[in-house]
Every structure is written in structure tokens, then in C-alpha cells.
N, C-alpha and C positions, 0 to 999 in steps of 0.2 A: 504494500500500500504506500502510495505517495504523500507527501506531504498536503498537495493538492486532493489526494481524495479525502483524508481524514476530515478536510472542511467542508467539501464539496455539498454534503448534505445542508449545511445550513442556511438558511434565508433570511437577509443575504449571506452569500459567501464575504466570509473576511477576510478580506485580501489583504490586508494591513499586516494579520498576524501571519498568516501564510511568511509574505515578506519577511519576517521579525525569527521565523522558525528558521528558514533558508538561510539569513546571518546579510540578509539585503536592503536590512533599513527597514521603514522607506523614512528619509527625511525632507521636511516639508519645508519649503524654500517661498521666497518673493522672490518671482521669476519675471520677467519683461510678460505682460500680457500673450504675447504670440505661441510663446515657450511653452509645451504642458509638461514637460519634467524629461530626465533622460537618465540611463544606467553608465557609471563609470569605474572605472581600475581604478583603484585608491592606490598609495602608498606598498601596502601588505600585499598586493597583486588579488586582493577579494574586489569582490563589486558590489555595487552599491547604487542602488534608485532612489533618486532625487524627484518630488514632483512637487507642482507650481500651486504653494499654498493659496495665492489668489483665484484658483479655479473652482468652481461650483463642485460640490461632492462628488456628484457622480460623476463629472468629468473626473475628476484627482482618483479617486477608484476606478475609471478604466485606464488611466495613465499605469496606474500600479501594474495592472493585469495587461497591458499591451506592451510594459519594461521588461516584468517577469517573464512574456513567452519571447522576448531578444533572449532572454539570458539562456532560458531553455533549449531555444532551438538554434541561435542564431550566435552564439558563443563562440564559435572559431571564426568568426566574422568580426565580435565587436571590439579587437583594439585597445585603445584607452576608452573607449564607449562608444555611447551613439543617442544623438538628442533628437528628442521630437518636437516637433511645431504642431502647429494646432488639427492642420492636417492629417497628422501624425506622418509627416516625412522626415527625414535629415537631412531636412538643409537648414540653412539661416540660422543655426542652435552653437551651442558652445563646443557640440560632440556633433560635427559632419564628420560624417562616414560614407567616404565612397562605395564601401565593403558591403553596405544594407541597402539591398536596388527596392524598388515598388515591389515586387515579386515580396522580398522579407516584410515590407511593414503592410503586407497584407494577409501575409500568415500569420505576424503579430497581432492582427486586430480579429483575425478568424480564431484564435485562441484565446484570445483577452476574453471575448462575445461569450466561447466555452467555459470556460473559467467562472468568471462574475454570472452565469444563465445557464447551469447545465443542465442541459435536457430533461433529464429524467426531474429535475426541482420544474420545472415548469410543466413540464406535462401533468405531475403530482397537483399542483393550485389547478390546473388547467380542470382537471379531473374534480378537485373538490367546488367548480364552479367558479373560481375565479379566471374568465377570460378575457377582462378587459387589457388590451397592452396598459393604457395608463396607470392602471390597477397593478398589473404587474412590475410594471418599471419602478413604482413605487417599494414593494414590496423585495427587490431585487438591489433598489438603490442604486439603476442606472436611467438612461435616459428614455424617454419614451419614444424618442429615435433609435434607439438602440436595441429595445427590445422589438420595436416594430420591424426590425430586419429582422431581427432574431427567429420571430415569427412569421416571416414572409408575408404580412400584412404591407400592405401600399400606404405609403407617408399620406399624413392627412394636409389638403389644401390647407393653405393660410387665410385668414376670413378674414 
């Protein structure tokens, strides 16, 4: 069992402590608005995720979960790091990396989504009657963008 599963069940997932078990932080920074946080090689050669305490919660908790799955999967790639913009690219950040193409921060953000929403936890609300996305997103402590991909539900028009 993973570190990641043993949380998995909870709603939401805590991805903070997840981080705190793995020896990754996260520490929470005043970052330029654009920045939502990024993972770097410290000193000791450990790593460590940085995100942009001025960002809304559920942004700063998918930052956690789209740093953690760099580290997971994309470790022989990250260098002294690699910093995300709001996009979640690397560029414009303190940590570009040429090393992390679109391909990476799209697997980063297909894992973050698993991570903070796994299936079997929404299916579970889904099943006791709770299927509103907003409902959900609440309930998951991500964005109601976020879960509406999650879902394969169509963004709702702006009124």
C-alpha cells in the first residue's frame, strides 16, 4: 500500500499530509500572482513543494497534487525543479525546465485530478445520491471546474 492509498479513502483527500509523510513539505509561500507553486532540490538533494499561499484553497491543493505527481513520475526529468504558472506550465517560474514538455504537465494534472477525486470516492457520494458537480467539488475541496472534467460533464455557460 502507498502512501497515497492509505489517504485515498478520505473526503477530501489530504494532500497536505500525504506531502508531510513523503518528507515534501509543502510550504506555503507569497508567490507573484501568476506562480501557483513549484517542487525543488534543496541543499540535502531531497525535494520539496513550494505553493503560492495567495491562491484560493482549492487551487493550493491541486498545486500540491499536480507537484507530487512531477515528483512521482517525472523525477528523472526534474533537475533542480520545475515551476508552474497558473496554466500549470514551466515557463515564466523560478524553476523552467526544459526537461517537462506539455506531454509531462498533462500527466501531472491527469494524476493531481486522481489523486484529490478518486474514482471509487466519487462514485461512492455519487451512489449515496450526491451528484451535483458543485456539490461534489465542495465536498472534495476542489474546483467545480475541476470536478466537472472529472466527470465528463460540459462547463456550465457564464450568465
Amino acid at each position: 500500500m502507498t502512501v497515497i492509498d492509505r489517504y485515498a479513502a478520505q473526503t477530501p483527500v489530504p494532500i497536505y499530509d500525504i506531502l508531510q509523510d513523503l518528507g515534501l513539505g509543502p510550504e506555503f509561500r507569497a508567490l507573484d500572482s501568476d506562480i501557483s507553486g513549484w517542487i525543488e532540490r534543496r541543499d540535502d538533494d531531497r525535494y520539496a513543494i513550494v505553493i503560492n499561499a495567495n491562491h484560493a484553497e482549492t487551487r493550493k491543493r491541486f498545486t500540491a497534487a499536480h507537484e507530487l505527481a512531477h515528483f512521482i513520475f517525472h523525477r528523472d526529468l526534474l533537475g533542480d525543479g520545475v515551476g508552474d504558472n497558473r496554466a500549470y506550465r514551466a515557463v515564466n517560474t523560478p524553476f523552467a525546465n526544459n526537461q517537462i514538455l506539455p506531454v509531462h504537465e498533462r500527466q501531472a494534472n491527469s494524476v493531481a485530478a486522481n489523486i484529490l477525486m478518486p474514482k471509487e470516492a466519487v462514485y461512492r457520494l455519487q451512489a449515496s445520491g450526491i451528484t451535483d458537480p458543485k456539490e461534489l467539488a465542495a465536498r472534495f475541496r476542489v474546483s467545480e471546474e475541476a470536478m466537472r472534467i472529472r466527470l465528463g460533464v460540459p462547463r456550465v455557460a457564464a450568465e
